[in-house]
N, C-alpha and C positions, 0 to 999 in steps of 0.2 A: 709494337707490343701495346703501346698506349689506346691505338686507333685498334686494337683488337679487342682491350677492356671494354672500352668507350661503347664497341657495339654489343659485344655481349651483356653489359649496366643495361644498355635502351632496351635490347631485347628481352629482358628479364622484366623491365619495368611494363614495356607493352605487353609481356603475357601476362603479367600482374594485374595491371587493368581491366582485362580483355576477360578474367576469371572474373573479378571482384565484380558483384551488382551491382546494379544502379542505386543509386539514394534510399536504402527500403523508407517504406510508409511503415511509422508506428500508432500502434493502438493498444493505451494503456488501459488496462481495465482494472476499478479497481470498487472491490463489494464495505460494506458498510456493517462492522459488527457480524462480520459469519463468523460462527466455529469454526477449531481447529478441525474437529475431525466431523463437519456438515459438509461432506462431499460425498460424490459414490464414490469418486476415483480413492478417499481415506480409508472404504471399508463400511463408512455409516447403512447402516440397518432399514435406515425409514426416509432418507433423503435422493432424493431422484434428480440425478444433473448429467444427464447425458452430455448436454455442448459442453460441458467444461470439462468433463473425464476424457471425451477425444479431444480439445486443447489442450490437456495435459498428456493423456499418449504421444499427441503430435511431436512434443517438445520435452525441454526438461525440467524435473519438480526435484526443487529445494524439498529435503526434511526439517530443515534447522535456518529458514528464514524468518528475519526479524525489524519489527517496524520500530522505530523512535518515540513512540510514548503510548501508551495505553490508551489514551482517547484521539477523536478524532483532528481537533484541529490541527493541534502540535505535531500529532504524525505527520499530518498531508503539509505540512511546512517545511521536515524535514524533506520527504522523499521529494520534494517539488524542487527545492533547491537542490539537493545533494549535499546539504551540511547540518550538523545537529543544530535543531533550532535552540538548543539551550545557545546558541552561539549570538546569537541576535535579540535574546533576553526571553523569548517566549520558552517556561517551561510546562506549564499549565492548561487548560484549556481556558479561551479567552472570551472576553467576551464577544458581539457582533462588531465592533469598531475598529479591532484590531484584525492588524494583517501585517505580509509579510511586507517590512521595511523596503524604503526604492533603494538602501543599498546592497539588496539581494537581489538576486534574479533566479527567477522558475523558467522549468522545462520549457513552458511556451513561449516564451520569451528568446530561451536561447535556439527553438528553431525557429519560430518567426524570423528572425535573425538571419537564420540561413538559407532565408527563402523557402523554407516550409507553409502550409495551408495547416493555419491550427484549428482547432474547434476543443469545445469542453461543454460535453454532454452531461448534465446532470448537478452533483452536488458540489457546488465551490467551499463554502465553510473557511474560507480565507479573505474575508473583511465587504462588508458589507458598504460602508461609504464609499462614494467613488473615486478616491485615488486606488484603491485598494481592487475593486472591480476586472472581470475575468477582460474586457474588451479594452481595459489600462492598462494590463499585464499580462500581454502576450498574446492573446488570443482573438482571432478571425472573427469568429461567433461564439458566441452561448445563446444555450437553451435549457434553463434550470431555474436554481433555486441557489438563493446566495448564503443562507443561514446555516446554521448545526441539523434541523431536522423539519418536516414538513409531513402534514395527512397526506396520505396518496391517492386522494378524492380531491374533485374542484370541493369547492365552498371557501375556504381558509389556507390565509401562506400565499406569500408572495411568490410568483414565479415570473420570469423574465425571456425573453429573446434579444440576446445584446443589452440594450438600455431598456429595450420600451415594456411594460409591462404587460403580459395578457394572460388568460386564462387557463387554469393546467388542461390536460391530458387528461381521460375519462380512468384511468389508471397509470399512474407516474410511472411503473417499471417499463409498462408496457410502451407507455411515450417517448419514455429515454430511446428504448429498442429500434424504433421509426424513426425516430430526429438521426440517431447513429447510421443509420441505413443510407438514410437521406443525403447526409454529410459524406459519405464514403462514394456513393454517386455522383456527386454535385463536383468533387476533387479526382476523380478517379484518375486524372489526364494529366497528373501532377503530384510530387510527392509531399501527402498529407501527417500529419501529428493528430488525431484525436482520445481526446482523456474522456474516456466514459467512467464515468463517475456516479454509481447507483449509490441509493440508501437505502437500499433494499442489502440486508433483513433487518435493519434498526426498527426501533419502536418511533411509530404506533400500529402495533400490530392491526394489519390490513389486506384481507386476499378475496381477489373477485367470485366467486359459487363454482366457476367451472375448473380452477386450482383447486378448492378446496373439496372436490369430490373427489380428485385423483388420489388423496391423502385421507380417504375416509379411515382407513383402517389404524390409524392413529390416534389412540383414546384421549391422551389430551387434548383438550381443545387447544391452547395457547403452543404446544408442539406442531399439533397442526395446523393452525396457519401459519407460521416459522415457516414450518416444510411448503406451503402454497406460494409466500412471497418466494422464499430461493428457488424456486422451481420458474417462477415467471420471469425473474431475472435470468434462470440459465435459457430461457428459449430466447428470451430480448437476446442472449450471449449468442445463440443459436442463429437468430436473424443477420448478424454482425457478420460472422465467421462463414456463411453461408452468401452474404452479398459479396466479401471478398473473394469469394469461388468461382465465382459468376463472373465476377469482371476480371477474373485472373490476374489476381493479386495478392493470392492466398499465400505462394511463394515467397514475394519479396516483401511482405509487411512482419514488423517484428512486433510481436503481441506479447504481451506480459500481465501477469495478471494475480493479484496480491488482494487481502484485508487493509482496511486501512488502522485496525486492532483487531484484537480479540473478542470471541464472543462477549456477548452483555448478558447479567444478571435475568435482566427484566427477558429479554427476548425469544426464552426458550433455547436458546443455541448450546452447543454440546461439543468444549474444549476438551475432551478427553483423548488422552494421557496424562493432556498436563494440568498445572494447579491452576484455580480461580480462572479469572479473564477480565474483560473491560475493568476499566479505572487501578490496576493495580497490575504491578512488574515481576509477580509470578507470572513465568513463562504462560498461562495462557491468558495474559493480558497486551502479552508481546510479540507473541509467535505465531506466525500467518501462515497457510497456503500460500506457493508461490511458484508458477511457473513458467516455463519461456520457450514460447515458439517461433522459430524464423528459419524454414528449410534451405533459403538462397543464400541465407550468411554461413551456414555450418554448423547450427546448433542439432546437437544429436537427436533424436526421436527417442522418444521410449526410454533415456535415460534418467537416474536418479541418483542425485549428487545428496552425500550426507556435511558438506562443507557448511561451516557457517557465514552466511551471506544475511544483506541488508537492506531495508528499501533505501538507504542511502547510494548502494550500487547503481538504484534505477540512470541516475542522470550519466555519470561518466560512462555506463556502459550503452545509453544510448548516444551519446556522442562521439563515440567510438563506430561503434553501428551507421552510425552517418555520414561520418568524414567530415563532420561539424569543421567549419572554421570557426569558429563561436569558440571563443577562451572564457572562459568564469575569470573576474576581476579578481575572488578569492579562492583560496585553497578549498576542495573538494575534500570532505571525508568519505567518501563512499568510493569503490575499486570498481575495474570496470572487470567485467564478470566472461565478457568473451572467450578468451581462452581456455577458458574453468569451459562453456557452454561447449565451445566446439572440439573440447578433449584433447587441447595440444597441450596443456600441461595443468599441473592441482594449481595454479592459480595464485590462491591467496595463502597467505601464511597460516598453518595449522593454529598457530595461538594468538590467531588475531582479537584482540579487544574490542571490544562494543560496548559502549558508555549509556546509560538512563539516568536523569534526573527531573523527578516528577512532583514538584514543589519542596516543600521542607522537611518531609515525612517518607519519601520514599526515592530508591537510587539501586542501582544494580551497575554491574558489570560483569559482560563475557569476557571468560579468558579462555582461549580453549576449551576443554574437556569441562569446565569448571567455571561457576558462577558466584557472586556473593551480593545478596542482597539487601536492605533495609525495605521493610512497609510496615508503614505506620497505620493503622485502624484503632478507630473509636479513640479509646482514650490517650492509647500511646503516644505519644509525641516525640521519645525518644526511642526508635526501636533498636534491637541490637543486632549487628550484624551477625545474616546466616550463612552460609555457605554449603555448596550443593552440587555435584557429579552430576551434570542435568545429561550429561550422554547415557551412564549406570541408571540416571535414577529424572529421567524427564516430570515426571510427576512433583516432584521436591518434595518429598516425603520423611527423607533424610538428614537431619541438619549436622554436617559435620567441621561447625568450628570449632568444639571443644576437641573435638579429637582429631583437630590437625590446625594448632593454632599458630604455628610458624607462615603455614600457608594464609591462614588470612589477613596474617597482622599483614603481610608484603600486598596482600592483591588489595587491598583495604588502603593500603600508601599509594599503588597505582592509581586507583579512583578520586584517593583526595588530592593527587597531584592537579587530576584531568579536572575536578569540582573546582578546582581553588583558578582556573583559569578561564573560567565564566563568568562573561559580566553577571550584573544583579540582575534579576530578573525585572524585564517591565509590566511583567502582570502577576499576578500570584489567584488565582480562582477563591473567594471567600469560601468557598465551599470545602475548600481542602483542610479550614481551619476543624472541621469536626470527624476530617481522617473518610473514610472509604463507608463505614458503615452509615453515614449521613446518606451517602450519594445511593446506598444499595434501597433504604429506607423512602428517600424522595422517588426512585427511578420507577414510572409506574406506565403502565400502557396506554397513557395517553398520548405518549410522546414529550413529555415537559422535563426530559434530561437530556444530555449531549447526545 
């Protein structure tokens, strides 16, 4: 009986095997400041993104995916780790100096680890001295730009290959597009990690003549070029997804592909449904496009998940994805999303919680169906908690504390539970001292905001 278990285990274990893929290659891709709804695959009117509407058919899009803070660096520290950075003291966006601590570890890190071929195309915005540097933490290669933002013309702004410094690209989207290419060639015999990292469509608004005639029919000007840069970014996406075709790896690479926030003020971009965007934790300063293609692992095609998910998910559900031996030293806040992907079961818990704390002035949390937030602008310094149906009412149009104030005094205890278990922060942005309307005031199209 034993010796008849023993062979039916191995034989289950080798048709296990023998199903399961080889190691996919992932390629995280992730845009810089686009709209919620600056897609064609959303419905937009005037935005032309063909490569990333069939990356999203391919695979499956989040409605209700959510990034860790309203601006860029603090996001990209969470989803890179897979824990909130309010946990490591960064709530704010930081300055160039800072970065994420060595007693974290990023995506790249942990597949380098696994013998993965990493590479990180484009914008780091995670510490500029060099302990902090993309070829210290994790990474194969780089080819980019280590600051918050950059002209997407030579002249001005550092750009890098590894260490050594050289001269950009006759247009930055477009050079990311060829370096990605590049890199996917150069590793194809082998399974690779590369993080494309555009800052395309952030400011400073910048698009080559032959974009910005496709979008002539666009009366504003500052609209159109918006629509120019995301349009060159979708073909650089186009170039990408198209050399994984070719070398027949389209299959087993798992591609993902997120905001690292909400549209910006300054940039034209067009978060509707929902409220506001960049620098502030009305849902559209927090709620991204997100989608996931991987046809060799099981992820459904053409599906559309309304769960609420998180770019904290990105790491554990790619180590999942990879059969990483690679253990995080610390606890993971982010779920791994696979199951939810390949439809074996809903996954995550309906009223999962999802925490924001974005300096002194503003804080949310998701609970399920329902949200309660604080932001603070201009003079406020103490705002008062609102609360919001953001499933009923995504817009936040509605404020219903006063008339359901059982419910908030409790979700308002869950968040101060989760607040009061954060260190202090080790950086606090001076900027936040004059609230949101400073930052809408300063943010101007030369590029001199985050």
């Amino acid at each position: 009986m034993k010796t008849a278990f023993l062979f039916t285990a191995l034989a289950f274990s080798a048709a296990t095997a023998a199903a399961a893929p080889a190691a996919p290659n992932v390629v995280l891709i992730v845009a810089d400041d686009l709209g919620f709804a600056d897609l064609g695959s959303r419905g937009s009117p005037d935005m032309k993104t063909p490569h990333l509407d069939a990356l999203a058919r391919g695979g499956t899009v989040f409605s209700q995916a959510y990034i860790t803070a309203p601006v860029c660096m603090p996001s990209r520290m969470g989803f890179m780790t897979g824990r909130y950075q309010q946990r490591f003291g960064l709530q704010t966006l930081g300055n160039d100096r800072i970065g994420i601590p060595a007693s974290e570890t990023n995506l790249g890190q942990m597949l380098h680890a696994d013998g993965y071929a990493t590479g990180l195309v484009g914008k780091w915005h995670l510490g500029t001295t060099e302990e902090h540097r993309p070829t210290v933490r994790g990474f194969d290669e780089f080819y980019g730009f280590l600051n918050g933002n950059t002209p997407y013309y030579p002249g001005t702004g550092k750009f890098w290959r590894n260490d050594r410094e050289i001269p950009k690209p006759a247009y930055l989207t477009d050079g990311f597009g060829e370096e990605a290419v590049s890199f996917i060639n150069r590793h194809a015999d082998r399974p690779f990690f590369l993080y494309l990292a555009f800052n395309a469509p952030h400011a400073p608004m910048q698009a080559p003549a032959h974009y910005l005639e496709r979008f002539a029919g666009i009366a504003d000007e500052g609209r159109r070029i918006y629509a120019a840069m995301t349009a060159a970014m979708d073909d650089a996406i186009g170039r990408v997804l198209e050399t994984l075709r070719a070398r027949g790896l389209e299959e087993n690479t798992l591609v993902i592909f997120f905001s690292d926030n909400g549209g910006a003020p300054q940039n034209y971009s067009d978060n509707l449904p929902l409220r506001s965007g960049k620098y502030e934790v009305f849902e559209g300063g927090i709620r991204t496009p997100f989608f996931v293609r991987w046809p060799a692992g099981g992820v459904r095609a053409g599906a559309r998940s309304d769960q609420v998910v998180s770019a904290l998910d990105l790491v554990p559900t790619v180590l999942a994805a990879t059969r990483a031996s690679f253990a995080p030293k610390l606890p993971l806040d982010g779920e791994n999303l696979l199951p939810l992907l390949r439809g074996e079961a809903h996954g995550l818990k309906p009223d999962r919680r999802l925490y924001w704390r974005y300096g002194p002035h503003q804080a949310a949390m998701r609970a399920g169906d329902w949200k309660i937030l604080q932001c603070g602008v201009g003079e406020n310094k103490n705002p008062a908690w609102e609360l919001y149906h953001v499933v009923a009412d995504p817009g936040e149009s509605r404020d219903l504390a006063a008339a359901e104030p059982g419910r908030l005094r409790a979700l308002v205890a869950e968040f101060n539970a989760w607040d009061r278990s954060l260190p202090e922060p080790t950086f606090i942005d001076r900027r936040l001292l004059e609230g949101v309307i400073w930052w809408r005031k300063k943010a101007s199209l030369d590029g001199s905001s985050d």
